[in-house]
C-alpha positions as CSV (number, residue, x, y, z in Angstrom):
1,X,79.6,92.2,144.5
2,X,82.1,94.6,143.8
3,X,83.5,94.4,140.7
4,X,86.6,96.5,139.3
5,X,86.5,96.9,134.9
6,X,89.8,97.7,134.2
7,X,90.5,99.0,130.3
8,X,93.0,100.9,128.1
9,X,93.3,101.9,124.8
10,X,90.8,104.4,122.3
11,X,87.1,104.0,122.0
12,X,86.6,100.6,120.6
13,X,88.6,99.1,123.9
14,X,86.8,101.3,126.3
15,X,83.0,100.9,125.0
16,X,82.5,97.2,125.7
17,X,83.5,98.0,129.1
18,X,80.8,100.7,129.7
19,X,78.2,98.8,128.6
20,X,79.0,95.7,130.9
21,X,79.3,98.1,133.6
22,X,75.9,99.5,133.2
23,X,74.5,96.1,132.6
24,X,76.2,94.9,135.9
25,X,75.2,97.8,137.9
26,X,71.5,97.6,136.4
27,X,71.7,94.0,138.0
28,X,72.7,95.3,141.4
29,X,76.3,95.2,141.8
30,X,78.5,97.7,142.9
31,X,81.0,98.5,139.4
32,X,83.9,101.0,139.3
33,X,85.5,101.1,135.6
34,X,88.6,102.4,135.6
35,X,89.4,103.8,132.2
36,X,92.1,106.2,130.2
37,X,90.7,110.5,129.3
38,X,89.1,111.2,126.1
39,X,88.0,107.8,125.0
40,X,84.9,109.6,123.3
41,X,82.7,107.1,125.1
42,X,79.6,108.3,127.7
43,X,80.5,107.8,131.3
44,X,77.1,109.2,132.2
45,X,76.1,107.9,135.4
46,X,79.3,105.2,136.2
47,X,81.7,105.3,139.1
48,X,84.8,106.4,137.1
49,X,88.4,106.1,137.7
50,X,90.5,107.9,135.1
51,X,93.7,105.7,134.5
52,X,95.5,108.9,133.8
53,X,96.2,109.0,130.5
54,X,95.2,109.6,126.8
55,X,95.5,107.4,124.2
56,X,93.9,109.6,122.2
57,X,96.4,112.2,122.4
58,X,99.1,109.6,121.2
59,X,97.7,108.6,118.5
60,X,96.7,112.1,117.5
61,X,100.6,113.0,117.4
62,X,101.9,109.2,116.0
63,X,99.2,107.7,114.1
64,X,98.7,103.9,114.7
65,X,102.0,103.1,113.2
66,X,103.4,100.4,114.7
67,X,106.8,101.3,113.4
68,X,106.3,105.0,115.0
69,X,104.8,102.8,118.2
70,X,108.6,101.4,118.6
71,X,110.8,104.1,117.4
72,X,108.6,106.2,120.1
73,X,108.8,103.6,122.9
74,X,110.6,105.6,125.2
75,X,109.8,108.7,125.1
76,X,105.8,108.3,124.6
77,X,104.6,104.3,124.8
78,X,106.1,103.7,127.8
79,X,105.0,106.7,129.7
80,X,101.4,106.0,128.7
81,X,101.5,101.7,129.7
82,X,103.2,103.4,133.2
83,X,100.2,105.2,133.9
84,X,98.1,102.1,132.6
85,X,100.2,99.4,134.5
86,X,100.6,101.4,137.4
87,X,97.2,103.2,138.0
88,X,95.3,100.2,137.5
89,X,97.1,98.7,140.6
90,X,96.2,101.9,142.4
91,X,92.1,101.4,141.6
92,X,92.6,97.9,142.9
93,X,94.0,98.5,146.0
94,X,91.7,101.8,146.4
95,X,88.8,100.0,145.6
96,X,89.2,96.2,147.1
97,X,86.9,94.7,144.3
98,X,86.0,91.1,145.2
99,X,86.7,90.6,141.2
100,X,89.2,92.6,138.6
101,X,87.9,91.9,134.9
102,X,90.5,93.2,132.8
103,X,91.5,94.0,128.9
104,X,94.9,92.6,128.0
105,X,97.3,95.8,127.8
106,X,96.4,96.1,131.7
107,X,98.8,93.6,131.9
108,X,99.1,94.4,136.4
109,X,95.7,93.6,136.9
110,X,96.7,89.6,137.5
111,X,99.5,90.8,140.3
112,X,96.5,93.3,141.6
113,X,94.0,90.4,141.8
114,X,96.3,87.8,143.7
115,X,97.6,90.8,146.4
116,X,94.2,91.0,146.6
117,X,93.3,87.0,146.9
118,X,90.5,87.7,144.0
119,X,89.6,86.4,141.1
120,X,90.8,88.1,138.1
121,X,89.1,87.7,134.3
122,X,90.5,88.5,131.2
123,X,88.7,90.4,128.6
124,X,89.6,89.0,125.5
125,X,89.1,91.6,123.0
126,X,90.1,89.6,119.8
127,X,91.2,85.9,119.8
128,X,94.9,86.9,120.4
129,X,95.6,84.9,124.0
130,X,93.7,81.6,123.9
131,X,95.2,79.3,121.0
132,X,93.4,77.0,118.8
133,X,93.9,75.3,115.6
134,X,91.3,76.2,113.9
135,X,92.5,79.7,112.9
136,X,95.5,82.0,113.4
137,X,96.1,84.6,116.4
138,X,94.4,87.7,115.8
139,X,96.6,90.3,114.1
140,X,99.6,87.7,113.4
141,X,98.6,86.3,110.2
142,X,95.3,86.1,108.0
143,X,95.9,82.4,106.0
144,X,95.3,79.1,108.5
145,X,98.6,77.8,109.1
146,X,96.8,74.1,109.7
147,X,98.9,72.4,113.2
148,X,100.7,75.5,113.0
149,X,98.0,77.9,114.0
150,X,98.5,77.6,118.1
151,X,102.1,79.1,117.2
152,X,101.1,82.4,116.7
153,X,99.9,82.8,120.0
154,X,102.3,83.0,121.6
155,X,103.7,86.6,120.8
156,X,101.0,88.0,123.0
157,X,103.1,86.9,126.1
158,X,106.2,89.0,125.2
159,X,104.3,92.5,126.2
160,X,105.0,91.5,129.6
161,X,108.6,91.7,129.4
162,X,108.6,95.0,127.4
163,X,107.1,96.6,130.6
164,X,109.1,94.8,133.5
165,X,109.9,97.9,135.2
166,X,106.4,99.8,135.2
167,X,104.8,95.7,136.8
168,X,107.7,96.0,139.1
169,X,106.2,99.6,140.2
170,X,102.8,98.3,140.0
171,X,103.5,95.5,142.5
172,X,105.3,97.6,145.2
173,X,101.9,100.4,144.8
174,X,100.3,96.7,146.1
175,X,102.9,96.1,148.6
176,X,104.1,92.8,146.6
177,X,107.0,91.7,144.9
178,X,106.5,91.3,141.1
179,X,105.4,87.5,140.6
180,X,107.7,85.2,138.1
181,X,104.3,84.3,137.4
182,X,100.8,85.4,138.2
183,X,97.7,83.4,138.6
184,X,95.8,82.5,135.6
185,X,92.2,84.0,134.8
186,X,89.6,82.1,136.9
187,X,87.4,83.2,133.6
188,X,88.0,84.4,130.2
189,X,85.1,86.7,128.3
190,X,85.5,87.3,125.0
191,X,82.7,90.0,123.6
192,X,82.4,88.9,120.3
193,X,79.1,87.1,118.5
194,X,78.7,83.5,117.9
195,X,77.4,85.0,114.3
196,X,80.4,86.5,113.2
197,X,83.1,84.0,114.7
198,X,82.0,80.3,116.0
199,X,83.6,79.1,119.0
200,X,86.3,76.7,117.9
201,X,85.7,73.0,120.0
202,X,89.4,73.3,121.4
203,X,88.5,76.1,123.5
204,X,88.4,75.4,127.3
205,X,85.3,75.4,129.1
206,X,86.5,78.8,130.8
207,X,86.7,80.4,127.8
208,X,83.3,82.2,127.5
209,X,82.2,83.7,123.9
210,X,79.0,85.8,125.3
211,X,78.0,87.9,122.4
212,X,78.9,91.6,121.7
213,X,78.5,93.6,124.9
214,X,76.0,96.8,123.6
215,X,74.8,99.0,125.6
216,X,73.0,101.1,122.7
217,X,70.5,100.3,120.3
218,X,70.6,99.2,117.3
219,X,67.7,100.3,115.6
220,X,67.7,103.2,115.5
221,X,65.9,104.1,118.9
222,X,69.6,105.1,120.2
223,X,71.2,108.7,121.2
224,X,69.8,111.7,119.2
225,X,71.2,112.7,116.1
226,X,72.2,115.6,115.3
227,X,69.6,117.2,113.0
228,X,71.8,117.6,110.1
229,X,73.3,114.2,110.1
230,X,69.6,112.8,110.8
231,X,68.1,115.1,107.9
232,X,71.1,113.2,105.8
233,X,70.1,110.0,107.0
234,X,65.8,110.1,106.2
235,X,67.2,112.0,102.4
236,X,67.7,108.4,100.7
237,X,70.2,106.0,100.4
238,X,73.8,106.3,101.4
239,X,77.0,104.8,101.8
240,X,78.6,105.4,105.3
241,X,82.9,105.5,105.7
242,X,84.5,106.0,109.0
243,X,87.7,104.6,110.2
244,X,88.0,105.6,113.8
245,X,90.9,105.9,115.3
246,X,93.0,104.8,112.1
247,X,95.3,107.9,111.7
248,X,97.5,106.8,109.3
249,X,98.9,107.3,105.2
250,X,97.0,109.8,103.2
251,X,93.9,110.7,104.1
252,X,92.8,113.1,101.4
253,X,94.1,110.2,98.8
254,X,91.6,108.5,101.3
255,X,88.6,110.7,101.0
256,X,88.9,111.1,96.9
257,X,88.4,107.2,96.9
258,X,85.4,107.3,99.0
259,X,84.0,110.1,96.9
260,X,84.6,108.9,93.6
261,X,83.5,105.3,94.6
262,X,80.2,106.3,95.5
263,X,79.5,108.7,93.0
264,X,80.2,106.7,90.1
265,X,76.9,104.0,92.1
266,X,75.2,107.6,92.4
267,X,75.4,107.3,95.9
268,X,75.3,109.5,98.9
269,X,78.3,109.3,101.5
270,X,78.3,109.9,105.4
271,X,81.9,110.0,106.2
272,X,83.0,110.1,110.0
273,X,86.5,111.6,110.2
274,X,87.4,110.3,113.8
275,X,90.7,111.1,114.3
276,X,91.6,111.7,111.1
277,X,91.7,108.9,108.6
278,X,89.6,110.2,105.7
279,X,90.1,114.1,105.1
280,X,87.6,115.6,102.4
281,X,89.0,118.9,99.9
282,X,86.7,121.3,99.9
283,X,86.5,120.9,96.5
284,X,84.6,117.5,96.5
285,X,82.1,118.8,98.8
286,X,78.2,118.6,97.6
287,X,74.5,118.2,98.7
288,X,75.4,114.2,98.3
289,X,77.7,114.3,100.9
290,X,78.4,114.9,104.8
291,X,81.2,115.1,106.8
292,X,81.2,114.8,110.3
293,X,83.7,114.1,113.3
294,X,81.5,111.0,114.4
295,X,78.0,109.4,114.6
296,X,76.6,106.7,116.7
297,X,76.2,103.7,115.2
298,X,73.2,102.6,116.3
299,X,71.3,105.1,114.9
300,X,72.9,105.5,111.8
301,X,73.8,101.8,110.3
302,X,70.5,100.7,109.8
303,X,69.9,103.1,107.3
304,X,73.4,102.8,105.2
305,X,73.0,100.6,102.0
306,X,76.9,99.7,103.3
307,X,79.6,100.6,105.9
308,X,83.3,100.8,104.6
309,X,85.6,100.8,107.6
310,X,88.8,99.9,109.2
311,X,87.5,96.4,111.0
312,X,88.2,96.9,114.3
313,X,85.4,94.6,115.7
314,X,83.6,97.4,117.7
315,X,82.1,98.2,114.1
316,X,81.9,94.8,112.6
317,X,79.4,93.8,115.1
318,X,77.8,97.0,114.9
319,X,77.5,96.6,111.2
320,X,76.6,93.3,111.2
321,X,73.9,93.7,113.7
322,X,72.4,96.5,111.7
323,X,72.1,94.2,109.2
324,X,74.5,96.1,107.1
325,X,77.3,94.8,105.3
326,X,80.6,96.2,105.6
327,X,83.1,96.3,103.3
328,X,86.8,96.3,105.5
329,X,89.7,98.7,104.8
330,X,92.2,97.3,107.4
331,X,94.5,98.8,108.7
332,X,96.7,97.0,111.5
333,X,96.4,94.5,114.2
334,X,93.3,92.2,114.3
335,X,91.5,94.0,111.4
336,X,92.8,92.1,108.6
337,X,91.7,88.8,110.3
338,X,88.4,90.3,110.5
339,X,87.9,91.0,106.7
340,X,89.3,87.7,106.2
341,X,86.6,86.0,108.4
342,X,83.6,88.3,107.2
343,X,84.4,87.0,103.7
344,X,84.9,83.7,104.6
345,X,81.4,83.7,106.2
346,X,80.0,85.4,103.2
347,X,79.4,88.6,105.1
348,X,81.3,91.0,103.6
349,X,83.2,91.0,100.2
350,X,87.1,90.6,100.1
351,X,88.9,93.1,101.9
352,X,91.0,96.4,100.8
353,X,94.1,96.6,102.9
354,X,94.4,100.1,103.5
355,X,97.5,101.3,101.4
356,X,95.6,99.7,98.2
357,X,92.1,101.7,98.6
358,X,91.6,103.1,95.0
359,X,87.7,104.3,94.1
360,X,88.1,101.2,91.2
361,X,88.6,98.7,94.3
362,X,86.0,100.0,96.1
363,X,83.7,100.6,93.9
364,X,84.1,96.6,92.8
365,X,83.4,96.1,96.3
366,X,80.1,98.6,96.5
367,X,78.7,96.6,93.5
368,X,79.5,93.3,95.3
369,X,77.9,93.9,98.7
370,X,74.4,93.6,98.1
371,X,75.5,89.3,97.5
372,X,75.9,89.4,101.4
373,X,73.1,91.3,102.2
374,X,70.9,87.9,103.1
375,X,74.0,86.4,105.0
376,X,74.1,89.6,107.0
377,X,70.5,89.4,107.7
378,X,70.5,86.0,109.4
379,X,73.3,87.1,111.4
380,X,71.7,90.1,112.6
381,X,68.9,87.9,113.6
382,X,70.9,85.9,115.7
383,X,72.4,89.0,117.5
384,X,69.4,90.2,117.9
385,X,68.8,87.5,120.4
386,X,72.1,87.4,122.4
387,X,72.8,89.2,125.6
388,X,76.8,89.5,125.9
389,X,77.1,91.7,128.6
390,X,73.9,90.0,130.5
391,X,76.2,86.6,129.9
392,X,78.7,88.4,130.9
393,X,77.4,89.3,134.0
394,X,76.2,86.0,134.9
395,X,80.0,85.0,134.3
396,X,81.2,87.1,136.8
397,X,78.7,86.3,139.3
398,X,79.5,82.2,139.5
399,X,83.3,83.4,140.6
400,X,82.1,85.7,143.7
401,X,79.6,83.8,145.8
402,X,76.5,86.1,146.3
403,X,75.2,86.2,149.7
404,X,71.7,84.8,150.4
């Protein structure tokens, strides 16, 4: 089976991808992920399609405002869903997949897959698409709204209309008119653990929870540290902090938090600028503390008495299936509904939207971790059994008949 992966945005949205495109082509199919530049993510060894862009870049010069996002539309947004919308379209008809699995900005890939006459699968990322009562969309609101709750699904479907030019231009790279309306996904996968969100009973039967798709370890057994950041790791106990790509407020106000939070629980702290939400003065710098532009998480989570990050839910499943517990900092979309599910779980204390972080707030929440630690634990246990991007996989596999 040929199978085109099909993903935009920074390293959280990219990452599942790789690893379910190692996993399929360590099962024998024939993969081709077609991705944006500079994701940070390892492409070793995959059949790579760059998408022509760089998310990374834009979010270096904007931040993750959405406010910036819209008052930039024109001049930066669109030019980079363009070179989404339109070069996915070309990796489809260049490559003839027999299936397109797809995250949701690549919002061509359902006109690519029925030019094609394939099946197409969306990726669901976060629960933002597939509506259920028993909790609000994903980044729209964090309280339950009761009967209300399939309501705030529907704003994912207006991204299509802010982009009908760049689908138009994606349809005739395919030869097609642009649809009034495309096929709907044969499948739906949503990489996310059964331990961290249960699968609401209103779902359809297409709608496939599969578990987090890893493709590192989580023991520690991954990558190779770098020897500084390992020496830091085996010198006792310590507090990790990274918030990816969250560039956004004031990220020396930022780092001062983190610093004076865990000092005052005597504390070490591993911070991970990314791309540049914490920023450490030089004068705060000490033997009990490391700053570094990232780290894997795999190798480093394990041995943290607790992550603070931004709750994108790349690194709450990472966390969670270090057996770690994190303590959420959101900052936009989707990560304020996952502090708000952690706690609600009893995996993580109550959450610090971003623009309140203050070392007395996060130093209440430091103190209150360790009361999740056991919850954390079982749930690590149960990830430790799941195979997402093997489920995954299988997934794909009953939409293509395989040939004898």
């Amino acid at each position: 089976m040929r199978i085109l992966l099909v993903s935009a945005g920074s390293r959280g949205d990219v990452e599942p991808f790789t690893a379910l495109a190692r996993r399929a082509a360590t099962s024998g199919h024939e993969v081709r992920l077609a991705v944006p530049d500079r994701s940070g993510v390892d492409l070793t060894g995959l059949d790579v399609r760059s998408l022509g862009v760089d998310f990374t870049a834009m979010i270096e010069s904007q931040g993750v405002s959405p406010i910036a996002a819209m008052r930039n539309l024109r001049e930066v947004v669109r030019p980079v869903m363009r070179g989404v919308l339109v070069g996915a379209a070309e990796a489809a008809r260049e490559y003839r997949p027999d299936v397109i699995a797809w995250h949701p900005k690549v919002l061509s890939a359902p006109i690519a897959a029925d030019a094609l006459g394939i099946p197409h699968v969306l990726v669901e990322m976060v629960p933002a698409m597939t509506p259920t009562r028993e909790f609000p969309a994903a980044g729209t609101v964090t309280r339950s709204l009761g009967p209300l709750n399939p309501l705030t699904y529907r704003a994912a479907s207006a991204a299509a209309g802010m982009f009908r030019r760049e689908l138009d231009e994606a349809a005739a790279v395919l030869g097609v008119p642009r649809p009034r309306r495309s096929s709907a996904p044969a499948a739906t996968l949503m990489p996310i653990s059964p331990a961290i969100l249960p699968r609401p009973a209103d779902w359809p039967a297409s709608v496939r929870l599969t578990g987090a798709w890893r493709s590192g370890a989580t023991d520690g057994a991954g990558p190779a540290l770098d020897p500084g950041v390992e020496a830091f790791v085996r010198g006792g106990p310590f507090l990790y902090a990274g918030f990816g790509s969250m560039a956004a407020g004031d990220p020396v106000a930022r780092g001062r938090a983190l610093v004076d939070a865990a000092r005052s629980h005597r504390l070490r702290l591993l911070v991970a600028t990314g791309l540049g939400g914490i920023a450490i003065p030089d004068e705060l710098r000490g033997d009990d503390l490391l700053v570094t532009r990232s780290v894997d998480h795999g190798a480093v989570l394990p041995h943290a008495v607790a992550a603070i990050h931004h709750g994108g839910i790349g690194t709450v499943q990472a966390a969670t299936a270090a057996g770690t517990v994190s303590i959420v900092v959101p900052f936009i979309a989707d990560q304020p509904f996952w502090g708000a599910r952690l706690l609600e779980a009893g995996l993580a204390p109550a959450a610090i939207p971003q623009r309140r972080l203050t070392a007395t707030r996060l130093g209440e929440a430091i103190a209150a971790a360790p009361r999740c630690s056991a919850a954390v634990g079982e749930a690590a246990e149960r990830m430790a059994h799941e195979d997402g991007a093997g489920e995954a996989v299988r997934a794909l596999e009953e939409l293509v008949p395989q040939p004898a």
